[in-house]
N, CA, C and O atoms as a MOPAC input file, in Angstrom:
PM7 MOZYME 1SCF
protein

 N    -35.23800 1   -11.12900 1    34.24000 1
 C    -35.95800 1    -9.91700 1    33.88400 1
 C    -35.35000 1    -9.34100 1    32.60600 1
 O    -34.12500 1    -9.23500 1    32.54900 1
 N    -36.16800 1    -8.93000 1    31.49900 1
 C    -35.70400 1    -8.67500 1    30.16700 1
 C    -35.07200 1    -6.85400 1    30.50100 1
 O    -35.52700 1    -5.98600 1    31.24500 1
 N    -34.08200 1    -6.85600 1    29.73400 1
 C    -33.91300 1    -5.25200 1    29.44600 1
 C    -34.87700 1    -4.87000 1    28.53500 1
 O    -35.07500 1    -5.40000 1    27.44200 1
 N    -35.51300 1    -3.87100 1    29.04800 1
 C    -36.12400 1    -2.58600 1    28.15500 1
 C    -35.63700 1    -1.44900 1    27.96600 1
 O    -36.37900 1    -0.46900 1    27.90300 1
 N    -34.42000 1    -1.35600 1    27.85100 1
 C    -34.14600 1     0.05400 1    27.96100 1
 C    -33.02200 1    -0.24400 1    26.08900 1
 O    -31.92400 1    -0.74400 1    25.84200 1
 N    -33.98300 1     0.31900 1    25.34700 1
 C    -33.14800 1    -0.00100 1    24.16100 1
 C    -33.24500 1     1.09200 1    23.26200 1
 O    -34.44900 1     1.33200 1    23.16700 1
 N    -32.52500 1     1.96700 1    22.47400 1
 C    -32.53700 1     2.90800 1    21.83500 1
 C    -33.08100 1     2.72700 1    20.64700 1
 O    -32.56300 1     1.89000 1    19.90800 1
 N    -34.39400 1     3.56500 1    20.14000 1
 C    -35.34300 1     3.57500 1    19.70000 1
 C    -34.44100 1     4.19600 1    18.14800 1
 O    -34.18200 1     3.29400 1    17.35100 1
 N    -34.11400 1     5.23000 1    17.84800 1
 C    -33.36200 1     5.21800 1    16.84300 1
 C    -31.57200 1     4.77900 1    17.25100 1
 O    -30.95800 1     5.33500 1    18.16100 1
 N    -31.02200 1     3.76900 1    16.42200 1
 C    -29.44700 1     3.37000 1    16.59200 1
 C    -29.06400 1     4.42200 1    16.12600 1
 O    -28.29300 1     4.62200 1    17.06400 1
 N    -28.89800 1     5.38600 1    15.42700 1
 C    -27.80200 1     6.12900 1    14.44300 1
 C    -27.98000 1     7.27000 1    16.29600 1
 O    -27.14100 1     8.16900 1    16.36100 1
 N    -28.77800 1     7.18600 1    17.31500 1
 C    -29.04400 1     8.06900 1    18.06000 1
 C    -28.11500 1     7.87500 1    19.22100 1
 O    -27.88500 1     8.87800 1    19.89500 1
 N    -27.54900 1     6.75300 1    19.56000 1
 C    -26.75600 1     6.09900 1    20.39800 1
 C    -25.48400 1     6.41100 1    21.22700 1
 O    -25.09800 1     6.10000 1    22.35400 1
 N    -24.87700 1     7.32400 1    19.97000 1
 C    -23.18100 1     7.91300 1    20.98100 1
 C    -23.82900 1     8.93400 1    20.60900 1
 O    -23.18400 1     9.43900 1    19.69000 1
 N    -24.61900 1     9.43800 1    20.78300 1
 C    -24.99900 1    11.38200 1    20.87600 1
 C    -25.95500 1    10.98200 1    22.43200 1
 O    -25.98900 1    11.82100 1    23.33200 1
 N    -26.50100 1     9.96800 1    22.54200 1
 C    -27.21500 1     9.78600 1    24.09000 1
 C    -26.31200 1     9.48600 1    25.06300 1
 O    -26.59000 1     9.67300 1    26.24700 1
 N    -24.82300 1     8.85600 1    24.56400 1
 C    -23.59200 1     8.63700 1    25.83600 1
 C    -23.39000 1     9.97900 1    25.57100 1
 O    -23.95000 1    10.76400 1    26.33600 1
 N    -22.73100 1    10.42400 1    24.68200 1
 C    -22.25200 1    12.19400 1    25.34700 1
 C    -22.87700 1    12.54400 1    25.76400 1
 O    -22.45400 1    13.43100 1    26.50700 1
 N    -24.03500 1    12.39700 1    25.81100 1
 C    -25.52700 1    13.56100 1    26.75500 1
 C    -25.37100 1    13.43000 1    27.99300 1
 O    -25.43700 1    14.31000 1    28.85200 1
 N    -25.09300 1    11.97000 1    28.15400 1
 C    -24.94400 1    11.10600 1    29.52200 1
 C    -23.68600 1    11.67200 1    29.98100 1
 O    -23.85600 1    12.47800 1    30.89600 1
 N    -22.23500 1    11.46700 1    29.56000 1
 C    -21.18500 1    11.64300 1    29.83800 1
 C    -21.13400 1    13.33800 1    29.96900 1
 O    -20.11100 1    13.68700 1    30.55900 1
 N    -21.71700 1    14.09900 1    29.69000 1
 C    -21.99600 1    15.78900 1    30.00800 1
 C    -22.49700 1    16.00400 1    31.15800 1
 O    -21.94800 1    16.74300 1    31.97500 1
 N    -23.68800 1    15.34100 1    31.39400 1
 C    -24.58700 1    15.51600 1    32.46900 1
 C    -23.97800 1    14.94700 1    33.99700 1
 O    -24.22800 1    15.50900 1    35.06400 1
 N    -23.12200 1    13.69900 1    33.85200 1
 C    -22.13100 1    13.08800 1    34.91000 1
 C    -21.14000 1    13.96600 1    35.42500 1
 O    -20.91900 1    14.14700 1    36.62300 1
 N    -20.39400 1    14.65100 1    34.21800 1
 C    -19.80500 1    15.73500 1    34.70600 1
 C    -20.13600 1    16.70800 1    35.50800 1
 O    -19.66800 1    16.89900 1    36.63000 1
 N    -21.38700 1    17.69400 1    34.65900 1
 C    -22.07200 1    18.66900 1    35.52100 1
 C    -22.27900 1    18.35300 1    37.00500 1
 O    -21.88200 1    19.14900 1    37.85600 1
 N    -22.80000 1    17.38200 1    37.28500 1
 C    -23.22900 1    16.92000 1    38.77500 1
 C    -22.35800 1    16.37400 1    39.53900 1
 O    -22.63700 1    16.25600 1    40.73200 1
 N    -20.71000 1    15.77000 1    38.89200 1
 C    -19.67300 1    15.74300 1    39.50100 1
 C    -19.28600 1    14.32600 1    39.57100 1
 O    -18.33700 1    13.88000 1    40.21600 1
 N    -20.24400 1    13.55500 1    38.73100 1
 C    -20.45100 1    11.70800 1    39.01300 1
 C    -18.81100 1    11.47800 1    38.04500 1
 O    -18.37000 1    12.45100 1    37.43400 1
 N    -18.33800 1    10.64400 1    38.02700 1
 C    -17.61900 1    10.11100 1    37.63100 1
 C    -17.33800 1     8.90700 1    36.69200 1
 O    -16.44600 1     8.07600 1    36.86400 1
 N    -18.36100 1     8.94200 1    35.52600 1
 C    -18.82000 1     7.99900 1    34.76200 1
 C    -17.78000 1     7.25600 1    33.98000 1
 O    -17.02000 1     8.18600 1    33.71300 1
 N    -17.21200 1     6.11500 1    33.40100 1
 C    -16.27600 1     5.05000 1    32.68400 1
 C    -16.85700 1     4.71200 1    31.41800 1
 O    -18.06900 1     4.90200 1    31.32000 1
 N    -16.41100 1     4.37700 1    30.70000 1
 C    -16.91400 1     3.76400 1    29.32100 1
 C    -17.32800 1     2.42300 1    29.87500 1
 O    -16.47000 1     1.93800 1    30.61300 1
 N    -18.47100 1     1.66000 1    29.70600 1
 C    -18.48100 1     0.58000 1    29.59800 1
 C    -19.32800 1     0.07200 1    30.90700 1
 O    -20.53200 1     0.27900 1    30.75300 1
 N    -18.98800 1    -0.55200 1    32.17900 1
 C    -19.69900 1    -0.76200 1    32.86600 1
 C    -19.53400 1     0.16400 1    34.43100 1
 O    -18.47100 1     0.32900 1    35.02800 1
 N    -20.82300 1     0.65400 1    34.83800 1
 C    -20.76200 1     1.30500 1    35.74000 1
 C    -21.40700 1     0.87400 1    36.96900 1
 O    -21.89300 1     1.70600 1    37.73600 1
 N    -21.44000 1    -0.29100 1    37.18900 1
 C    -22.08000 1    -0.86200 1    38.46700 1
 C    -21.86800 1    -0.27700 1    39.90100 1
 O    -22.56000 1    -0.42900 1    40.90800 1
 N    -20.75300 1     0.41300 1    39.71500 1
 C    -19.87500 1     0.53700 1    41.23100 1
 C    -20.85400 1     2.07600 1    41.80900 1
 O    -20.64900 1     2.67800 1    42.86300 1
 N    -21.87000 1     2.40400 1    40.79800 1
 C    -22.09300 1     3.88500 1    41.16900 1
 C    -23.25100 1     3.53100 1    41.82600 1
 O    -24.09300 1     2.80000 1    41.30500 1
 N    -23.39600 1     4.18500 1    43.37600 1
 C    -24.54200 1     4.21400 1    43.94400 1
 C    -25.63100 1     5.04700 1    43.67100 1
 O    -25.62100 1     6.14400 1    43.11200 1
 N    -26.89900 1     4.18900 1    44.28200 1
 C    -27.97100 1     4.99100 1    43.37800 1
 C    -28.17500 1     6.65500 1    43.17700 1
 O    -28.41800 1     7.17500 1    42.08800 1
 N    -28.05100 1     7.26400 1    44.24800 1
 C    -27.45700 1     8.29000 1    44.36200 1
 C    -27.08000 1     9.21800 1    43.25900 1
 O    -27.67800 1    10.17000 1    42.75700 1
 N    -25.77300 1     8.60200 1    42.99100 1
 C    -25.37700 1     8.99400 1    41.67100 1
 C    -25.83100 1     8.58800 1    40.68100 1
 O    -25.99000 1     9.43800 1    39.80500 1
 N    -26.19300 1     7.31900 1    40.39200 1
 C    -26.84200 1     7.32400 1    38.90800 1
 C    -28.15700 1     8.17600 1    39.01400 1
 O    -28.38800 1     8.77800 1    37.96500 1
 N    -28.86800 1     8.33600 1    39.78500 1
 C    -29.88600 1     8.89900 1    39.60600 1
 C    -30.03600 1    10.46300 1    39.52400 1
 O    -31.01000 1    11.02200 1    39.01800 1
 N    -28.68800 1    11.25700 1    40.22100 1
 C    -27.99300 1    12.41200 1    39.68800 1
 C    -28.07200 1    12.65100 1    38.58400 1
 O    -28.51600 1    13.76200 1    38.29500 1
 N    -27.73300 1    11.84800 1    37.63900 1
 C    -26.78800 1    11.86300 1    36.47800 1
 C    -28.40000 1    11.83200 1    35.54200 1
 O    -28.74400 1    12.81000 1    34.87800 1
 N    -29.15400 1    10.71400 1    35.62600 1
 C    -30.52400 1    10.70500 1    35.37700 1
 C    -31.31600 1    12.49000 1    35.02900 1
 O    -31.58200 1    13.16400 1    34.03400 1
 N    -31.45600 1    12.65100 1    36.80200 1
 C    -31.92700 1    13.89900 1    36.97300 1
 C    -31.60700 1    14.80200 1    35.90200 1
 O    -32.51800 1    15.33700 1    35.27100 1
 N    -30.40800 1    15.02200 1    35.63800 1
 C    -29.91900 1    16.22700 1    35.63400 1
 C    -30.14900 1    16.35400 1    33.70700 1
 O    -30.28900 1    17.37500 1    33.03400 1
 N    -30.10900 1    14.75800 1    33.21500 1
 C    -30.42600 1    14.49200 1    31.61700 1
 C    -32.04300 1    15.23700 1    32.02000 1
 O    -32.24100 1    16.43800 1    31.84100 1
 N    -32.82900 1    14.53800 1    32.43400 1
 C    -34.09200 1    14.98600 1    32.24500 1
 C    -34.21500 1    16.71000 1    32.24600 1
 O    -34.85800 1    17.52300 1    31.58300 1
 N    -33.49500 1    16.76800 1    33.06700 1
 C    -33.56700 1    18.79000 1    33.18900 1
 C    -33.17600 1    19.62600 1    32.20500 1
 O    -33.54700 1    20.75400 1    31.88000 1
 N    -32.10100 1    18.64100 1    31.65200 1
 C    -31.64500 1    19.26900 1    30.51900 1
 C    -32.74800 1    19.06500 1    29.20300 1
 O    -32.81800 1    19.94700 1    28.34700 1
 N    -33.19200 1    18.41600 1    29.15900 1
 C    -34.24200 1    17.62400 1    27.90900 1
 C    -35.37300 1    18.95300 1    28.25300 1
 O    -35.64400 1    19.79200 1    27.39400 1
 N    -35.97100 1    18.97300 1    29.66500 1
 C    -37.04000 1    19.69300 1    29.82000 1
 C    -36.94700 1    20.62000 1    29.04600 1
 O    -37.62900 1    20.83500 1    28.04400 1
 N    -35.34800 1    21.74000 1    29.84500 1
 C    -35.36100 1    23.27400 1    29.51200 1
 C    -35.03800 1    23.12000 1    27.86500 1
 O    -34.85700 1    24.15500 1    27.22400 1
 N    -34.98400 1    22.11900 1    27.34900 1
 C    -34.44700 1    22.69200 1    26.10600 1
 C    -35.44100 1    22.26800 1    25.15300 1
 O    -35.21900 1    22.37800 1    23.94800 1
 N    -36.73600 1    21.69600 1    25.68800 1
 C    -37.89200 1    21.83600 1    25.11200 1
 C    -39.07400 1    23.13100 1    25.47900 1
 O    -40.14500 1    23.17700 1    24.87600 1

């Protein structure tokens, strides 16, 4: 199965991990540089959530 999940502008890339790495915090997830397999869905989808909420209110 191909990845689709690819960042549409590059220069946009470590400003979307800090977004990520902010939002992990807020919700209490415990995110690593690099690979995060060990996180149940749960939490990644926390961490998900909580980007989208932030994107909403700040549109």
């Amino acid at each position: 199965m191909a990845n689709n999940n690819r960042v549409l502008v590059p220069q946009a890339k470590e400003g979307l991990n800090r977004f990520k790495m902010e939002a992990a915090t807020e919700v209490g997830v415990n995110l690593k540089q690099g690979y995060n397999g060990d996180l149940t869905s749960r939490e990644a989808g926390s961490v998900g959530g909580q980007m989208v909420k932030k994107m909403v209110e700040a549109y």
